[in-house]
C-alpha positions in Angstrom: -6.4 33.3 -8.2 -3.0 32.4 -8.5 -0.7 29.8 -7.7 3.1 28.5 -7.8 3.7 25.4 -10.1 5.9 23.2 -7.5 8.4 19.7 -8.7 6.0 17.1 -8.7 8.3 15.6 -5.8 8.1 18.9 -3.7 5.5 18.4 -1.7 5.4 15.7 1.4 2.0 14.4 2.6 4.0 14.5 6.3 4.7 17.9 6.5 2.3 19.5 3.5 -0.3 17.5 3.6 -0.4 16.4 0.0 1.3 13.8 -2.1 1.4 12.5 -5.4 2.1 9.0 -6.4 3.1 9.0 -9.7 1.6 6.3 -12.5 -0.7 4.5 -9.3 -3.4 4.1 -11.3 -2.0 2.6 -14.6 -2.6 -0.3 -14.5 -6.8 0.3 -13.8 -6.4 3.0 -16.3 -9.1 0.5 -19.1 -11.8 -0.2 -15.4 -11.6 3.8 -14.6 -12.2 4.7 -18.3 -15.1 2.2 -18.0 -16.9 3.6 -15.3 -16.8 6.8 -16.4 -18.2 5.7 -19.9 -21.1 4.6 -18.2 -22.0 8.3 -17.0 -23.4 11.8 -18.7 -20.3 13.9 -20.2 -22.0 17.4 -19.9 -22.6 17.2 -16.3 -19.6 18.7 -14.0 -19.6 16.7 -11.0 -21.8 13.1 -10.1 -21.5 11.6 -6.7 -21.5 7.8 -7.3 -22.8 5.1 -5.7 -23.7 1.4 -5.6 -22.1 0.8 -8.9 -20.6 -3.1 -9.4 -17.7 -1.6 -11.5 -16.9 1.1 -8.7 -17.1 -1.1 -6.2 -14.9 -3.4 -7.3 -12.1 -0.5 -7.7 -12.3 0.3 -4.1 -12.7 -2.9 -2.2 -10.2 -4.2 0.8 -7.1 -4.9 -0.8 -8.0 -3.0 -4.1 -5.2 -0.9 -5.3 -6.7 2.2 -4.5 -7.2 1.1 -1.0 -4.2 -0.2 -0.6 -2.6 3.3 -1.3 -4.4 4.7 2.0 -4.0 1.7 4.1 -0.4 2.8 5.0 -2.0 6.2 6.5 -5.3 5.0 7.8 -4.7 1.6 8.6 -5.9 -1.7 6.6 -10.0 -0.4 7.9 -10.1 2.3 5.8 -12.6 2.2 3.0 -14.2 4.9 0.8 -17.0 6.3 2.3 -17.6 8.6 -0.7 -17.0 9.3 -4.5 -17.6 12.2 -7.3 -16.8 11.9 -10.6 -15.5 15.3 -11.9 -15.8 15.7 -15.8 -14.5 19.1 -16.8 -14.1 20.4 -20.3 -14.8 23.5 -22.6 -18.8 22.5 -22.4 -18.6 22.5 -18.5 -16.0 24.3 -17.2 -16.0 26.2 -13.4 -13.4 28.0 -11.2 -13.9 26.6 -7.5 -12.6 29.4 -4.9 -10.9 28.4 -1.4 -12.6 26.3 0.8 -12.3 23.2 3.2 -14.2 20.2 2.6 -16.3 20.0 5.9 -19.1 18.0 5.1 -19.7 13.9 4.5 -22.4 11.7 2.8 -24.9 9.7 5.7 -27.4 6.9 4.3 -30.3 9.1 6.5 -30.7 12.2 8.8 -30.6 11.5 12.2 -30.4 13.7 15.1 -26.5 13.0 16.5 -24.7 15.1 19.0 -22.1 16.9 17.1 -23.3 15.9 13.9 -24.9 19.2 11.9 -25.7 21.6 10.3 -27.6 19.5 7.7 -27.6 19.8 3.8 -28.8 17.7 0.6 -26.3 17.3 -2.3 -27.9 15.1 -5.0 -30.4 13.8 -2.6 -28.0 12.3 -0.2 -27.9 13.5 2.9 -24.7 15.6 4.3 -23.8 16.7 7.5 -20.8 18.4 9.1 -19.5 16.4 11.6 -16.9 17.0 14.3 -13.8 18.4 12.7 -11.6 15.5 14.3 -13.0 12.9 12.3 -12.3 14.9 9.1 -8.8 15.6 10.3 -8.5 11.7 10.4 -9.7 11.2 6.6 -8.1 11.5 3.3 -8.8 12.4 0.2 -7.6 10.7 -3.2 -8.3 12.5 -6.7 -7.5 10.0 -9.6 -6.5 11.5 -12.7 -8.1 9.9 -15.9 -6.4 12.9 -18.2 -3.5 14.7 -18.4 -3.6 18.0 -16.0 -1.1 20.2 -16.8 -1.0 24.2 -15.6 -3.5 25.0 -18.4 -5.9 22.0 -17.6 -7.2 23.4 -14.3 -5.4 21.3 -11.7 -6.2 21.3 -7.9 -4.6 24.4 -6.3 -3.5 23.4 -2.5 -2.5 25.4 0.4 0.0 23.2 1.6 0.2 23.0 5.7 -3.5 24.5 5.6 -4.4 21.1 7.0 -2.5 21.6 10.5 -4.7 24.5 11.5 -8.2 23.0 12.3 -12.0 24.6 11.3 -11.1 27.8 9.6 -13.3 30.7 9.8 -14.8 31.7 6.5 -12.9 35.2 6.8 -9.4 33.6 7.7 -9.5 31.3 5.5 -7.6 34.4 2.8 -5.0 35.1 5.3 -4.6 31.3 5.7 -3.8 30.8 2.1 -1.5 33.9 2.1 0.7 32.7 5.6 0.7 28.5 3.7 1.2 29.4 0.5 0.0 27.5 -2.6 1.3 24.4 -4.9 -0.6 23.3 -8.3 -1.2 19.7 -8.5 -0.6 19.1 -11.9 -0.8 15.2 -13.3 -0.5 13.0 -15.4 -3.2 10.1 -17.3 -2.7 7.4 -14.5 -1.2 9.7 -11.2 -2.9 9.8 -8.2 -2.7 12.4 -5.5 -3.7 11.7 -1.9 -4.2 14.8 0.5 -5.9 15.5 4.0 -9.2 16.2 3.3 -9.1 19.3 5.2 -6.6 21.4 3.3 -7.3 24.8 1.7 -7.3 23.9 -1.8 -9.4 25.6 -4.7 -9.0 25.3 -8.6 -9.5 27.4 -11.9 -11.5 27.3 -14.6 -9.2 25.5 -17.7 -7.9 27.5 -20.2 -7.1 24.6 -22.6 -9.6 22.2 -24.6 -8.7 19.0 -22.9 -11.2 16.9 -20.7 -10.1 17.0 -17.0 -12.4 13.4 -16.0 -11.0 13.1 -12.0 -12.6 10.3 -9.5 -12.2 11.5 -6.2 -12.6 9.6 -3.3 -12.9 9.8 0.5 -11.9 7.6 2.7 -11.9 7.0 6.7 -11.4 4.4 8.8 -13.7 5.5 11.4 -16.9 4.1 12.0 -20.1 6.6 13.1 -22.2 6.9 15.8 -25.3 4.7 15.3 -27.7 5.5 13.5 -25.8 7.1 11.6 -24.3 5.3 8.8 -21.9 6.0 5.4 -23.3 6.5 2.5 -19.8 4.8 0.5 -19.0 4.3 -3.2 
């Protein structure tokens, strides 16, 4: 896999569908290094939930919000959150794909809602590609990700061309192009959650610790409910 480091100011969430805000998350940098104290360091990815500490980092009004507020409107609120911990003990490569599925409280039979899968025991389902189209995604960086420190590879534009077919999704990549998101302790980047994107496996020793977050402001079709942060 390969990938073209880009200025950190090159890409435009408008017209790429990625942007990162430099230094956003500096001043939470002591409540972010908290909450991921609190979890296992050999495990690669945990999807979090119900925790005071979290919660508190992602209310209305809460900085992180308030840096998708602009784009979804003051509603928004994270509807779902991993912790991503990589390092020479756990270390993967993650091949191109679009995120397609969320995280329900329960299964429930909804038109346009499915197929159905279990992540961590919760619940996910693929819902109608419209509602994805109207979420974003936020990846806050916790440690330095320079080229060698496996940063997010993105396929910037990918974002604009709806539910793509498993066997397109190479050509995609090819016709879009790709952009490293490298980053520093303390950026943020914000993206729409369904761009190509993919990363390597780090070549470095460093921890990569990311909190990644999803956030809509739409509400689902009863019974169907969020499962959050």
């Amino acid at each position: 896999m390969t990938a073209q480091a880009l200025l950190r100011d090159a890409l435009s969430f408008e017209i790429d569908g990625a942007v990162r805000l430099d230094r956003a998350a500096l001043s939470i940098l002591p409540e972010l290094d908290a909450l991921a104290a609190r979890y296992p360091a050999d495990r690669a990815g945990m999807r979090l939930h119900g925790n005071p500490a979290l919660t508190a980092l992602v209310q209305p009004g809460s900085i992180l919000q308030r840096l998708v507020a602009p784009r979804l409107g003051d509603a928004a609120r994270a509807v779902r959150a991993i912790l991503f911990d990589k390092s020479p003990a756990t270390n993967w490569a993650l091949g191109w794909h679009q995120d397609r599925t969320i995280a329900v409280c329960a299964q429930h039979d909804v038109a346009g809602f499915g197929p159905w899968t279990i992540k961590a025991g919760i619940p996910h389902v693929a819902p109608p590609f419209a509602l994805l189209e109207r979420m974003l995604t936020m990846r806050v960086h916790l440690d330095d990700v320079p080229e060698d420190n496996a940063p997010l590879i993105v396929s910037p534009g990918s974002h604009r061309l709806g539910l793509i077919a498993e066997d397109a999704i190479g050509d995609s990549v090819v016709r879009c192009g790709t952009a490293l998101c490298l980053a520093e302790r303390g950026d943020v980047w914000l993206y729409s959650t369904p761009i190509l994107h993919a990363s390597d496996r780090a070549v470095g020793n460093a921890r990569r610790r990311v909190l990644q977050l999803d956030f809509s402001a739409d509400d689902l079709p009863a019974p169907l409910e969020w499962f959050g942060a």
